[in-house]
matplotlib code that plots the C-alpha trace (Angstrom):
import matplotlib.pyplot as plt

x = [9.8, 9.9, 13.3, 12.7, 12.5, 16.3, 14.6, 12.1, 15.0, 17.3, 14.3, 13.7, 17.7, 17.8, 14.8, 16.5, 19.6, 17.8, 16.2, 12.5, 10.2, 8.3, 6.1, 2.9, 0.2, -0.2, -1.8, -4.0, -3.5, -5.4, -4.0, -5.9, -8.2, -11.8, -14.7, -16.3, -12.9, -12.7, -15.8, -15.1, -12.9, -10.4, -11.3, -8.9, -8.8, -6.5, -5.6, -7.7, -9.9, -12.2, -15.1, -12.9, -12.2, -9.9, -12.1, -15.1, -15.2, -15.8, -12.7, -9.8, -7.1, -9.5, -10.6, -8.6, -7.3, -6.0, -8.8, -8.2, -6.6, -2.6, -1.9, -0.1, 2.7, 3.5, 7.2, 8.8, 7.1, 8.9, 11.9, 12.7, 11.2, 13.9, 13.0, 16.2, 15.7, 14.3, 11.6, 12.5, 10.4, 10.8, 10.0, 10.7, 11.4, 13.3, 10.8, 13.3, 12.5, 9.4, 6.2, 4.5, 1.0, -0.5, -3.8, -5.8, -8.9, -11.0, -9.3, -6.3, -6.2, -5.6, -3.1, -2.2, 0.6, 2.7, 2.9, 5.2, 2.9, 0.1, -2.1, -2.1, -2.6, -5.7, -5.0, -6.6, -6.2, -4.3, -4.9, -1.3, -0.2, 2.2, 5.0, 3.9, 6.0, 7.2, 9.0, 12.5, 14.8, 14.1, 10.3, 9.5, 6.0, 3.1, 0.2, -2.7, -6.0, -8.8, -10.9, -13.7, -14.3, -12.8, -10.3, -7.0, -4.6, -1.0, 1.9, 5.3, 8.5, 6.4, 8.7, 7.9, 9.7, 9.1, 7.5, 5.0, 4.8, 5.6, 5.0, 5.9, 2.3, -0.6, -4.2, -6.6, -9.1, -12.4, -12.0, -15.7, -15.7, -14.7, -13.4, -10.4, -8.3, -8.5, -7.1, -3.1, -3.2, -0.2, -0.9, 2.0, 3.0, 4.4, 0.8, -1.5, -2.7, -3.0, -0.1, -1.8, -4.3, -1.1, 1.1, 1.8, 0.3, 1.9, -2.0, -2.9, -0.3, -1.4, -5.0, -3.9, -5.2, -4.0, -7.2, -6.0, -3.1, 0.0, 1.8, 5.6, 8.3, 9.9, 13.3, 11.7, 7.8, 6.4, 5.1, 1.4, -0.7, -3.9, -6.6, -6.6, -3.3, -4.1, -0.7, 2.9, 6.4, 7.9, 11.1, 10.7, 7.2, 7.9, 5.2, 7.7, 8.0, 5.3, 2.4, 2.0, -0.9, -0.1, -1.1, 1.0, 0.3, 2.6, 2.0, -0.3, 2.4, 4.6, 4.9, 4.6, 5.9, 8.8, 7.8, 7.2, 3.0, 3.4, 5.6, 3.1, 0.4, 2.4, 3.2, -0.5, -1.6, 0.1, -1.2, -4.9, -4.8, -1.8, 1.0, 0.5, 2.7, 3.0, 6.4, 10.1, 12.4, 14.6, 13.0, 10.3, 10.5, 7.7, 6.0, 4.9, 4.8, 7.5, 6.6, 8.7, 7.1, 8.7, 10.7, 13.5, 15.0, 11.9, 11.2, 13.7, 13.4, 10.8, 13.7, 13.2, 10.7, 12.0, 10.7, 10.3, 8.0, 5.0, 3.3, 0.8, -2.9, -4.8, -7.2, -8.4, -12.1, -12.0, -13.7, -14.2, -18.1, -18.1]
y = [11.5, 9.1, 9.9, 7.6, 4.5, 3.7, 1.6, 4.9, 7.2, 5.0, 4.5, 8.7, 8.9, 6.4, 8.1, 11.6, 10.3, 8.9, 11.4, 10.0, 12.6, 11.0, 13.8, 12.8, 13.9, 12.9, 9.9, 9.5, 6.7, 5.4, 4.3, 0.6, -0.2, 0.5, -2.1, 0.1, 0.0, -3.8, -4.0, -2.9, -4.8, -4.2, -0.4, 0.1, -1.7, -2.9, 0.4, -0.6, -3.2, -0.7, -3.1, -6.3, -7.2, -8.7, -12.1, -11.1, -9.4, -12.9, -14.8, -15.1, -13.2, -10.4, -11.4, -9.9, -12.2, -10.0, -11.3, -15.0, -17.1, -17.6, -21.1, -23.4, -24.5, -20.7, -20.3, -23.3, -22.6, -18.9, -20.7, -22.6, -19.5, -17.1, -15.4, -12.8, -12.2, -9.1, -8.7, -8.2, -6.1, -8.0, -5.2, -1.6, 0.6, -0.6, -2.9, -5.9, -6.2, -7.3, -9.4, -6.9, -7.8, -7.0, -6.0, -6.6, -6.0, -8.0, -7.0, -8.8, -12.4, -15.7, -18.2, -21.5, -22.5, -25.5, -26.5, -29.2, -29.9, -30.4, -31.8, -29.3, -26.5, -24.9, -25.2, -21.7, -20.2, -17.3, -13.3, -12.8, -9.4, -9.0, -7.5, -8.5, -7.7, -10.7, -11.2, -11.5, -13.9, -17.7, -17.9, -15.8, -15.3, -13.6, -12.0, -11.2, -9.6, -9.4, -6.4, -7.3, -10.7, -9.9, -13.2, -13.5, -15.8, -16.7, -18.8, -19.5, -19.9, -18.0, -18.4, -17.1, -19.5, -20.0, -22.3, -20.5, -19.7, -22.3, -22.3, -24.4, -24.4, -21.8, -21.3, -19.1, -17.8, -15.8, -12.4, -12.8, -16.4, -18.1, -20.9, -22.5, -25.1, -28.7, -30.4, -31.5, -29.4, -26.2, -22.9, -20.3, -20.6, -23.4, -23.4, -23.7, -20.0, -16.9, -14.5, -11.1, -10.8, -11.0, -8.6, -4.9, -2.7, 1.3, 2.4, 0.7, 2.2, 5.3, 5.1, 4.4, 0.8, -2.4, -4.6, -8.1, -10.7, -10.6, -13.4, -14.1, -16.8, -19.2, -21.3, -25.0, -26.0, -29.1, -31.6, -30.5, -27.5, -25.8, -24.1, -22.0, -23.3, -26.8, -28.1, -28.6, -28.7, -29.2, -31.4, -32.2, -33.7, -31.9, -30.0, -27.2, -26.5, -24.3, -25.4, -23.8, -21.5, -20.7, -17.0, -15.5, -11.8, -9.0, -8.8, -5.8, -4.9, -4.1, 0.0, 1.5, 5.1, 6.3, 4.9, 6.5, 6.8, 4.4, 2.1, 2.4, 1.0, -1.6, -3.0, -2.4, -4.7, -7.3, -6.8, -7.1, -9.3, -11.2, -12.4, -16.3, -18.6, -19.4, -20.3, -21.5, -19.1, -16.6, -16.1, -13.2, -11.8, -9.6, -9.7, -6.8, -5.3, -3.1, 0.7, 3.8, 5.6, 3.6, 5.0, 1.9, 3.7, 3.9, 0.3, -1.4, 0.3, -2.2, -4.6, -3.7, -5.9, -9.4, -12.6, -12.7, -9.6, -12.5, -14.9, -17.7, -17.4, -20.1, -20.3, -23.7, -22.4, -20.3, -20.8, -18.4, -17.4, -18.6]
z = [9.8, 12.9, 13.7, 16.9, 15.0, 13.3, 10.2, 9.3, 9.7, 7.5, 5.3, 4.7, 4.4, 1.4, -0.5, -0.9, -1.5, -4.6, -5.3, -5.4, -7.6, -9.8, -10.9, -10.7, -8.7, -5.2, -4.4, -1.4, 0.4, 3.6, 6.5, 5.6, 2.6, 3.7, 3.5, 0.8, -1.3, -0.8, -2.1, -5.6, -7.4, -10.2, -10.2, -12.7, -15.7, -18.6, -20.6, -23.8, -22.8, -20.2, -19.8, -19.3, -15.4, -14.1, -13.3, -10.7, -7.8, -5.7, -7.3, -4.4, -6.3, -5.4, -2.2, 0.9, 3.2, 6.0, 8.5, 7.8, 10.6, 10.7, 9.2, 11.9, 9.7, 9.0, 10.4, 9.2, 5.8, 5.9, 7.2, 4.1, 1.8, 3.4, 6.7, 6.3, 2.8, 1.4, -1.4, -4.8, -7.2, -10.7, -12.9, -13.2, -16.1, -18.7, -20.9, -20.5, -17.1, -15.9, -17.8, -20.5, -21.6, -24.6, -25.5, -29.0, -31.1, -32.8, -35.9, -34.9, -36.6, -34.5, -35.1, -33.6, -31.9, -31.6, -28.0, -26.0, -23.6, -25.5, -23.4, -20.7, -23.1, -24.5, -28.1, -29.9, -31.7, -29.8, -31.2, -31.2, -32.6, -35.8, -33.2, -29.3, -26.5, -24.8, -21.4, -21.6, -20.1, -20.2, -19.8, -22.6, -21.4, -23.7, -22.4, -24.9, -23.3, -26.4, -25.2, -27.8, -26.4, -22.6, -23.0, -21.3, -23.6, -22.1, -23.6, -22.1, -24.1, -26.6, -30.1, -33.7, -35.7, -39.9, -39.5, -37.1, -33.5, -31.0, -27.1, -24.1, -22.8, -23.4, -21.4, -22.4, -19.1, -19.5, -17.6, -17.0, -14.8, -12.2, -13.5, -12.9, -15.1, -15.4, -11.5, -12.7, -15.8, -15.7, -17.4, -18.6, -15.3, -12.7, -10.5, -13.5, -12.5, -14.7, -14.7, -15.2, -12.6, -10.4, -11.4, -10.0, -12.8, -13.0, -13.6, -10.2, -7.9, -9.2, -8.0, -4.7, -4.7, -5.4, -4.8, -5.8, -4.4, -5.9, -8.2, -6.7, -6.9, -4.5, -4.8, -3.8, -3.8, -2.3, -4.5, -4.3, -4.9, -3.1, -4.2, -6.3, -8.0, -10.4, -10.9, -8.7, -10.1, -6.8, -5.6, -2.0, -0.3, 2.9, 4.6, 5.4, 2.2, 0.6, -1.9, -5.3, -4.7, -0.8, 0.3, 2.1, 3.6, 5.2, 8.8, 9.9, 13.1, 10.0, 9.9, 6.4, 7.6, 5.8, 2.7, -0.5, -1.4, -4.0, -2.0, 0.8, -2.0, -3.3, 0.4, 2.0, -0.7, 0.5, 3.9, 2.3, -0.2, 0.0, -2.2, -3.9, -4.8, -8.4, -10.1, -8.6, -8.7, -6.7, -3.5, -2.8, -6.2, -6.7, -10.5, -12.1, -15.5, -17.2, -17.6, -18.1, -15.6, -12.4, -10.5, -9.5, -7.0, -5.2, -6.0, -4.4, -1.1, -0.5, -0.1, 3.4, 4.4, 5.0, 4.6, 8.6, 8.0, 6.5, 7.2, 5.5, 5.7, 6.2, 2.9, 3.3, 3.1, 0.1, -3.2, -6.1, -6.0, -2.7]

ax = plt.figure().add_subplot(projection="3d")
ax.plot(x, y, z, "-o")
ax.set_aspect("equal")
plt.show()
């Protein structure tokens, strides 16, 4: 322990007094992700759907940004985020918390759903299981991966009524491409992005490497979006105000040391690839998906680093395939 430095000290103090073990065995984690790591994306898949990725290896969410230029409007944008706020992880171990996913077979029959926003929404049919785990809270998303045909299907305000199941919106993606939604159309989420590719999986942190951006939430977007976000939902045109779809990445002066391992993974992820903007909400809320294997003590140590600790990248240049 770097009893030199007050925030590593205080940092060591607060993980025994918690009592982090979470008895599994140890993770090695290098002091920065390799080329030859980087290279190889979504090294661990969806538990059930082995031979699905998580879109290819040249789409941005997988695509490191941590040598990509500082973008000029950075401060003021962290400004309005919250520079003195500390990050949030949205998910931890009781299965209320956080956005589950569900995967399914080929056996399992597709139905259609009734959506309010129609014409934003891919209508179906959706493989939705006879008892699917849905996120709690208002949003009431429901992820579906088919690991026979490799299709990511996502519905928010997902309801089973008797009539049938209805949705606010739904978009179904094709693990296997590139492509992005219609320009203006929204998806289960604000930015008209997919939801699972973003989210902090147990299996990853275990492996020692998180090799794709991470989906989080902002209190007030700007009226537009950047790639590769398709649709705003903004209340202010101010350019100080961030985009749906902006990257954002934790500085690289920012020491990890004191950290738990899987703490260390969590946070070097964001140095490499970045956090994106995809939904309003409470500010640097981190989304992941419910397991009982997380430790929440451990978790919300991360709470730490501050909005001050970030900064925007500028990803004006990057394309999927490109």
């Amino acid at each position: 322990m770097n009893v030199s430095n007050p925030r590593v000290m205080a940092r060591e103090i607060a993980r025994v007094l918690a009592g982090v073990s979470l008895g599994v065995a140890a993770i090695a984690v290098p002091a920065s992700t390799t080329a030859s790591a980087r290279s190889v994306s979504n090294a661990v898949t969806i538990p059930g759907a082995p031979n699905c990725p998580i879109f290819p290896a040249s789409n941005v969410w997988n695509r490191p940004v941590d040598n990509l230029p500082v973008a000029k409007d950075s401060a003021a944008i962290i400004k309005n985020i919250g520079p003195n706020i500390g990050l949030h992880p949205d998910f931890g171990s009781y299965a209320g918390y956080g956005i589950p996913y569900n995967v399914v077979g080929a056996s399992t029959k597709k139905v259609r759903v009734k959506f309010l926003y129609k014409s934003q929404s891919d209508k179906g049919p959706y493989p939705i299981p006879v008892h699917p785990k849905i996120e709690a809270g208002s949003d009431h998303h429901l992820l579906i991966v088919d690991s026979a045909t490799c299709y990511l299907y996502e519905l928010w305000e997902a309801v089973k009524t008797a009539k049938g199941w209805t949705a606010g919106s739904g978009a179904i993606w094709n693990l296997e491409s590139n492509k992005l939604r219609p320009a203006g159309w929204t998806s289960a989420d604000a930015a008209g992005l997919p939801i699972l590719p973003g989210l902090v999986r147990y299996e990853e942190v275990q492996s020692g490497v998180i090799d794709h951006a991470l989906r989080f939430t902002v209190p007030d977007t700007r009226t537009r979006y950047i790639y590769p976000a398709r649709h705003e939902a903004g209340d202010t045109n101010s350019a100080n105000f961030p985009p749906m779809g902006l990257r954002l990445r934790l500085k690289a002066s920012v020491s990890l040391a004191g950290f738990s391992t899987e703490d260390q993974v969590l946070l070097q992820a964001m140095k490499t690839y970045g956090i994106i903007v995809a939904d309003n909400g409470s500010p640097w809320y981190i989304s992941g998906a419910s397991d009982p294997r997380w430790n929440d003590s451990d978790l919300h140590l991360i709470d730490e680093i501050t909005g001050s600790d970030f900064e925007v990248v500028d990803t004006s240049r990057f394309r999927n395939g490109s």
